[in-house]
KEKE-3310 file (N, C-alpha, C; in steps of 0.2 Angstrom, whole numbers, plus 5000, padded with zeros to 4 digits):
npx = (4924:4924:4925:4931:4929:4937:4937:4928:4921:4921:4934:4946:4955:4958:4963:4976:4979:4983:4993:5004:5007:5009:5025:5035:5031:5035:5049:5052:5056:5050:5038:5033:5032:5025:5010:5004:5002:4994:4983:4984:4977:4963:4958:4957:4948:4938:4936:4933:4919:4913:4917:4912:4904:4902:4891:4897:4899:4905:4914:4914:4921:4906:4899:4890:4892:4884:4890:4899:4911:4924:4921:4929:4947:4959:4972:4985:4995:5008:5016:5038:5044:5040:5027:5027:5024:5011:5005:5007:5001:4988:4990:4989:4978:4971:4978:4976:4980:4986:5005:5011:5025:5028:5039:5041:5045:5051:5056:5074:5070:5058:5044:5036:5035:5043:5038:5048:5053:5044:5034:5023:5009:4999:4984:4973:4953:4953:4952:4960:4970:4977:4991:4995:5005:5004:4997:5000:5000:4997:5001:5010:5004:4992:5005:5006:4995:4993:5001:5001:4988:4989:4991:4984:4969:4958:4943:4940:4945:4956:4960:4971:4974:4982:4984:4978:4976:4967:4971:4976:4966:4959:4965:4965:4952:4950:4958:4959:4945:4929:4922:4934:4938:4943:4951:4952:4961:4963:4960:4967:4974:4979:4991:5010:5022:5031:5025:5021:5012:4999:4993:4998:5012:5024:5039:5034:5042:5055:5053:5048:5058:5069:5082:5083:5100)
npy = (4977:4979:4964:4960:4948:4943:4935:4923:4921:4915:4921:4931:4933:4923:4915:4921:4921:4905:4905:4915:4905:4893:4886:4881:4895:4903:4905:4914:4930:4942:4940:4936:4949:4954:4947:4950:4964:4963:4958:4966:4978:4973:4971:4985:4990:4983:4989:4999:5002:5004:5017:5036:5043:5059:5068:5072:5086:5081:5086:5079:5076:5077:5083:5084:5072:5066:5060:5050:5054:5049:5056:5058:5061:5050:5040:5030:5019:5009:4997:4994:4979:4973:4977:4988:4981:4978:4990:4997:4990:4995:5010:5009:5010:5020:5034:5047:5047:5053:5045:5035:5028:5016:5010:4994:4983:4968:4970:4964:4947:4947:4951:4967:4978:4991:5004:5012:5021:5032:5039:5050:5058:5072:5061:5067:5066:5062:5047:5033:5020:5006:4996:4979:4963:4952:4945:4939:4938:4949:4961:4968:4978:4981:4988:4997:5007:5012:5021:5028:5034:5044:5057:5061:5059:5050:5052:5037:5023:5010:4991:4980:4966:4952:4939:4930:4925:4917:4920:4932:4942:4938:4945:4959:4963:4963:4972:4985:4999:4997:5002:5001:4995:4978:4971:4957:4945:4932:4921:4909:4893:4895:4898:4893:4887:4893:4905:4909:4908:4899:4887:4896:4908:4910:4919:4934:4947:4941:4934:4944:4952:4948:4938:4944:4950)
npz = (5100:5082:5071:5058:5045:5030:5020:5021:5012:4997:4986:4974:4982:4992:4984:4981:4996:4996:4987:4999:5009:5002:5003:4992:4983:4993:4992:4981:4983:4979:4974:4985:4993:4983:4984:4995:4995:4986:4990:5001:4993:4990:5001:5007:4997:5002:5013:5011:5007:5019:5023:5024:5012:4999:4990:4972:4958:4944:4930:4913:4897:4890:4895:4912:4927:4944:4958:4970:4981:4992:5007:5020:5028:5026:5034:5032:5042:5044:5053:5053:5051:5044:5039:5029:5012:5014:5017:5006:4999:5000:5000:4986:4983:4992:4987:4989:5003:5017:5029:5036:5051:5061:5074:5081:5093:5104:5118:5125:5132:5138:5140:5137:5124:5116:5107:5098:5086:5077:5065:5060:5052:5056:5064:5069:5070:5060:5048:5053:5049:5052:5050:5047:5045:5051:5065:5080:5096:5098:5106:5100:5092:5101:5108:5101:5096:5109:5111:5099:5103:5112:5112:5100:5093:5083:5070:5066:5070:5060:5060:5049:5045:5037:5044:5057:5074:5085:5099:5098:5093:5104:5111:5107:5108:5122:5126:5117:5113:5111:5098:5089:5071:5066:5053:5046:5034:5035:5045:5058:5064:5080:5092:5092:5102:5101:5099:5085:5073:5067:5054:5048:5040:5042:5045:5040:5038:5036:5026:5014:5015:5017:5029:5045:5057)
capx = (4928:4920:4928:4927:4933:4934:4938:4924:4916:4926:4935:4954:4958:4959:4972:4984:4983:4987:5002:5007:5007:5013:5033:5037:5032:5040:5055:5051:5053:5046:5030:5027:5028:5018:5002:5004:5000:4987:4978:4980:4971:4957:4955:4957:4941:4931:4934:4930:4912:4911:4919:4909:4905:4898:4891:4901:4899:4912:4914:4916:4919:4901:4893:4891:4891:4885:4895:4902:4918:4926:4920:4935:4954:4963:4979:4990:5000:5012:5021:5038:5045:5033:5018:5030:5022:5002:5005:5010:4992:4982:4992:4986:4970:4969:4980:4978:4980:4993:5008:5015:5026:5032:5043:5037:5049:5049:5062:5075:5069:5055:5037:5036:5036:5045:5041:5053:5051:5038:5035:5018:5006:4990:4976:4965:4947:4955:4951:4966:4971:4983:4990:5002:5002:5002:4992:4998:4999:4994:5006:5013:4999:4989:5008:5008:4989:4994:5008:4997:4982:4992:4990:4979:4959:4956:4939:4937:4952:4953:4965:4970:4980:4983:4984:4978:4978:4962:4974:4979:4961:4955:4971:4965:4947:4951:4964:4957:4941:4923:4923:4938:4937:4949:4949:4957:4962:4962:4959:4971:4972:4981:4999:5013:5025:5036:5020:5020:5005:4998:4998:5002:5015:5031:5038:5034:5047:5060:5051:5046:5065:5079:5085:5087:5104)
capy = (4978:4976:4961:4959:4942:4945:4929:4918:4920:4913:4926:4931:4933:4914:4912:4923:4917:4902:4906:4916:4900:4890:4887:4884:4901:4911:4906:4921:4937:4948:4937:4936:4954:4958:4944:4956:4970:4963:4955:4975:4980:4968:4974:4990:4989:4979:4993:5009:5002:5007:5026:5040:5046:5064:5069:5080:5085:5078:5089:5078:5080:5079:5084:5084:5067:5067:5054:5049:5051:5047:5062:5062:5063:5044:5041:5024:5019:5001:4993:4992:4981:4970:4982:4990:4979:4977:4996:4998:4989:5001:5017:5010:5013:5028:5036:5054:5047:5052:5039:5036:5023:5015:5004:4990:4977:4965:4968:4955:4940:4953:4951:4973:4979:4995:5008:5017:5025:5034:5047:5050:5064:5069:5060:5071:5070:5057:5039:5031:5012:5002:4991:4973:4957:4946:4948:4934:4938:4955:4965:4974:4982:4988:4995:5004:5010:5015:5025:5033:5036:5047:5065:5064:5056:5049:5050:5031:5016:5000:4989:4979:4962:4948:4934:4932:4920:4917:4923:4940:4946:4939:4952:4964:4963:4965:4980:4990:5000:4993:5005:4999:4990:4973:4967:4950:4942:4924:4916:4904:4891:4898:4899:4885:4887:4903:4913:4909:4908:4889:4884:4904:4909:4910:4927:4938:4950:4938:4932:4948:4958:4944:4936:4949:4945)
capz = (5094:5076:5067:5050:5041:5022:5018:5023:5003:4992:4980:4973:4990:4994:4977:4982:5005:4997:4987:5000:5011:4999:5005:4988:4982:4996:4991:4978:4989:4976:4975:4990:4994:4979:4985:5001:4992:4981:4998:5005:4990:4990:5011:5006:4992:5006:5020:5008:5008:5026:5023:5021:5006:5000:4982:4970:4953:4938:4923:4907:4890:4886:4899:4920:4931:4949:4960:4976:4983:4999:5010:5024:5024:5027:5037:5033:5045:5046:5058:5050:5042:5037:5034:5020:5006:5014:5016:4999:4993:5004:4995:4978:4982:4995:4984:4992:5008:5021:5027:5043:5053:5067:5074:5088:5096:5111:5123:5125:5138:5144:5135:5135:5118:5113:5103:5098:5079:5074:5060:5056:5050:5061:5061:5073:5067:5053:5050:5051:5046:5055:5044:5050:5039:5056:5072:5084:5102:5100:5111:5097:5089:5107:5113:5095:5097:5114:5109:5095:5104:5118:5108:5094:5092:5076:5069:5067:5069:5057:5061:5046:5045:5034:5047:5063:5077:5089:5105:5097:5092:5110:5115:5107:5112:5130:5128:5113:5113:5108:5093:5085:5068:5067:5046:5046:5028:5036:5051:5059:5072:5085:5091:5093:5111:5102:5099:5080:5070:5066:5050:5048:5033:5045:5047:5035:5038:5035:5019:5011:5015:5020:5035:5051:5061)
cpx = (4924:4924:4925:4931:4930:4934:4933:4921:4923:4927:4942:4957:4959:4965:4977:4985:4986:4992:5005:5010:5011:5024:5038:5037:5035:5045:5058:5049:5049:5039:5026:5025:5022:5010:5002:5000:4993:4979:4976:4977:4965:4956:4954:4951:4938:4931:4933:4922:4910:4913:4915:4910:4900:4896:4894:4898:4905:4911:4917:4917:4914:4898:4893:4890:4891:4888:4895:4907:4920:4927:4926:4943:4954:4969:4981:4994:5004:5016:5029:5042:5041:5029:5021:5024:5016:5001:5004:5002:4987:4983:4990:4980:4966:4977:4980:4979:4988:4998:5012:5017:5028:5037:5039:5043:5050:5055:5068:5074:5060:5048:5033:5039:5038:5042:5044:5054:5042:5038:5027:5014:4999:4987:4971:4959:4948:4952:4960:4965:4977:4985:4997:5001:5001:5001:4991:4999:4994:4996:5009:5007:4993:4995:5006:5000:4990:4999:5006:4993:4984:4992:4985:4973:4959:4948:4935:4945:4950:4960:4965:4976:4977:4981:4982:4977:4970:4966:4976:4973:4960:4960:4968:4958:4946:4954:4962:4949:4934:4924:4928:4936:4945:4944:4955:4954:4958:4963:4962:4968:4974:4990:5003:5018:5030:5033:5020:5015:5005:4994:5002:5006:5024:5032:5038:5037:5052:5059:5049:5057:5072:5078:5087:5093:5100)
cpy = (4975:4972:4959:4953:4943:4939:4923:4918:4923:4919:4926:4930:4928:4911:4915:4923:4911:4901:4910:4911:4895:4891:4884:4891:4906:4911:4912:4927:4943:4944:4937:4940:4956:4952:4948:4959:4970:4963:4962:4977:4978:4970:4982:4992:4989:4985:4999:5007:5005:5015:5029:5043:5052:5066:5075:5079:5085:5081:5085:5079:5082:5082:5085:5077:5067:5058:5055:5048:5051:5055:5063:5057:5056:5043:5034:5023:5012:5003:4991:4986:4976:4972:4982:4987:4979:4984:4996:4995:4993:5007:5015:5010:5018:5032:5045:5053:5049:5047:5041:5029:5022:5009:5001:4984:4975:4966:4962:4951:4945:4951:4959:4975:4987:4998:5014:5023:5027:5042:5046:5058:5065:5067:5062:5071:5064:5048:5036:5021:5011:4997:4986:4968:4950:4948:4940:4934:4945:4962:4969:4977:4985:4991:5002:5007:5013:5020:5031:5038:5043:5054:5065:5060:5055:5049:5042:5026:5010:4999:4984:4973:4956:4941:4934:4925:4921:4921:4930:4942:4944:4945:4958:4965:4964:4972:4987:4991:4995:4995:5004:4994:4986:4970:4962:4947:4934:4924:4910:4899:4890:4899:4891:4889:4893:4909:4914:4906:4900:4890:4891:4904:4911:4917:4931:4944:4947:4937:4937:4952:4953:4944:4943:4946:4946)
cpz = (5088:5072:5060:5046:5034:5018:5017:5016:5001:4985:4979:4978:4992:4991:4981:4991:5001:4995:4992:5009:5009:5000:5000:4984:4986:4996:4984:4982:4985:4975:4980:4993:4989:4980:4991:5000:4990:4987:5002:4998:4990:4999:5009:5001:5000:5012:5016:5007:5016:5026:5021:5016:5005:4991:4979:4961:4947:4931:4919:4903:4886:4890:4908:4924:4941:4951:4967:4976:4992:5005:5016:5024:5030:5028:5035:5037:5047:5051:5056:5054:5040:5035:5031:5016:5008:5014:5010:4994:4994:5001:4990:4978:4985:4991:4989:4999:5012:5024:5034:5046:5056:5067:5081:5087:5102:5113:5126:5133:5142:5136:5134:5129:5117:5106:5101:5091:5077:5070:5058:5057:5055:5060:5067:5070:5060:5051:5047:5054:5047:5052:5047:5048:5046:5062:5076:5090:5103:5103:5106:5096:5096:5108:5106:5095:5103:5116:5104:5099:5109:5118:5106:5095:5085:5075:5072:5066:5065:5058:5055:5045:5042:5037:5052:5067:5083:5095:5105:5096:5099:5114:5115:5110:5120:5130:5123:5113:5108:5100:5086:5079:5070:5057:5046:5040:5031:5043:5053:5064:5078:5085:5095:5101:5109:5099:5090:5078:5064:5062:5048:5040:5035:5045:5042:5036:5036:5025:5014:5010:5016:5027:5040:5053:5067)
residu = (UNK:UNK:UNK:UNK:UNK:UNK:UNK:UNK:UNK:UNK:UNK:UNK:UNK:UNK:UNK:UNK:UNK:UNK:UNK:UNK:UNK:UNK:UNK:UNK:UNK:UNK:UNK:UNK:UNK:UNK:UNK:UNK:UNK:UNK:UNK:UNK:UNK:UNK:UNK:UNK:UNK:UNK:UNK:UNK:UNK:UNK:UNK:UNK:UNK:UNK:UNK:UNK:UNK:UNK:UNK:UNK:UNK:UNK:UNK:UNK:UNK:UNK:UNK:UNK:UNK:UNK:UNK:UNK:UNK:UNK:UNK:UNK:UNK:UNK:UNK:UNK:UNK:UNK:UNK:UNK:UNK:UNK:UNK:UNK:UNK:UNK:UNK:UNK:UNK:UNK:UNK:UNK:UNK:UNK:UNK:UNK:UNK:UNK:UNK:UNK:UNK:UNK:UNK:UNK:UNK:UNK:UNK:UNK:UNK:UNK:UNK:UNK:UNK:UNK:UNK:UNK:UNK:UNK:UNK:UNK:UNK:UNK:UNK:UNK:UNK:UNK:UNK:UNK:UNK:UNK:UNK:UNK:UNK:UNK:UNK:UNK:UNK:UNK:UNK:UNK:UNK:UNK:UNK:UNK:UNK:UNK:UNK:UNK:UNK:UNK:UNK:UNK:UNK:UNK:UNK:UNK:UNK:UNK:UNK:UNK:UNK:UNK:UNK:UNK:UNK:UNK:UNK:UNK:UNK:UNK:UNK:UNK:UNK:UNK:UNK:UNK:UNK:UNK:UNK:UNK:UNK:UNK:UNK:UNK:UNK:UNK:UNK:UNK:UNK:UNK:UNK:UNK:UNK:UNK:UNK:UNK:UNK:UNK:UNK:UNK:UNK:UNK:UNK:UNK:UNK:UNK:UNK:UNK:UNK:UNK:UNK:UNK:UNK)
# end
């Protein structure tokens, strides 16, 4: 697996992990969805350097401009409900892209993860982008790639998350193909005895949408 840490050079990206860390600011739910967002733009920049691009020509008002734009078609797909908002940064910058989502839940007493929703568009041939703001055991995000991959072939897979935990990339690493990209915001230090992410930002579903019962 290809991993990509974007964070290791310091830039915006750093400001807004630590407001969304900060456990005085999360008690603003709208802030802390919109640093989500920002942080899935700022991944979404850093991963369109690796997309192919093909040159076209641009009619202006004075004249003609050759360029580069993103040569093949881009699928989104979250996990809900916390991708919602890291989705929602990736849309403001793949703009033409297609939009798709699942549901992923652990069974109760049982460590088999469910999924059970899913609506998305094909990405046969496509490069599609997995998108989940926390990556700590791992278990969701292979059932949900293994629940994908079962029909369609995508061109190329990135997997793209905010948070991550030393135990869930070595997860994924073991269950998911070589080829796979993995873009991790921040790098944690591991998980505490109920599989929650150390120093982490708590559950960002909770924090982003309100209390589940």
């Amino acid at each position: 697996m290809h991993i990509h840490y974007i964070s290791e050079q310091n830039s915006i990206l750093n400001h807004f992990l630590a407001q969304l860390r900060d456990v005085e600011i999360q008690k603003d739910a709208m802030r802390f969805r919109k640093n989500i967002e920002r942080i899935g733009e700022i991944m979404a920049y850093e991963l369109s350097k690796t997309l192919p691009y093909k040159k076209v020509s641009v009619q202006t008002p004075l004249g003609v401009k050759n360029t580069m734009i993103i040569e093949d078609n881009v699928v989104l797909c979250s996990i809900l409900r916390a991708g919602l908002a890291l989705h929602t940064g990736f849309m403001n910058f793949y703009d033409d892209a297609e939009n798709g989502f699942v549901s992923a839940a652990r069974v109760h007493g049982a460590t088999e993860i469910m999924v059970e929703y899913q609506a998305a568009p094909s990405f046969e041939g496509k490069h599609l982008l997995l998108v989940d703001p926390m990556l700590a055991t791992g278990f969701s995000l292979v059932a949900v790639y293994n629940k994908l991959m079962q029909h369609q072939t995508p061109k190329e897979i990135h997997i793209c998350v905010v948070i991550a935990a030393p135990e869930g990339i070595q997860f994924l690493q073991e269950n998911l193909p070589d080829h796979v990209h993995l873009w991790v915001a921040s790098l944690d230090d591991g998980l505490n005895a109920d599989k929650y992410i150390i120093p982490g930002i708590g559950d960002a579903g909770d924090l982003a949408y309100g209390e589940k019962l």
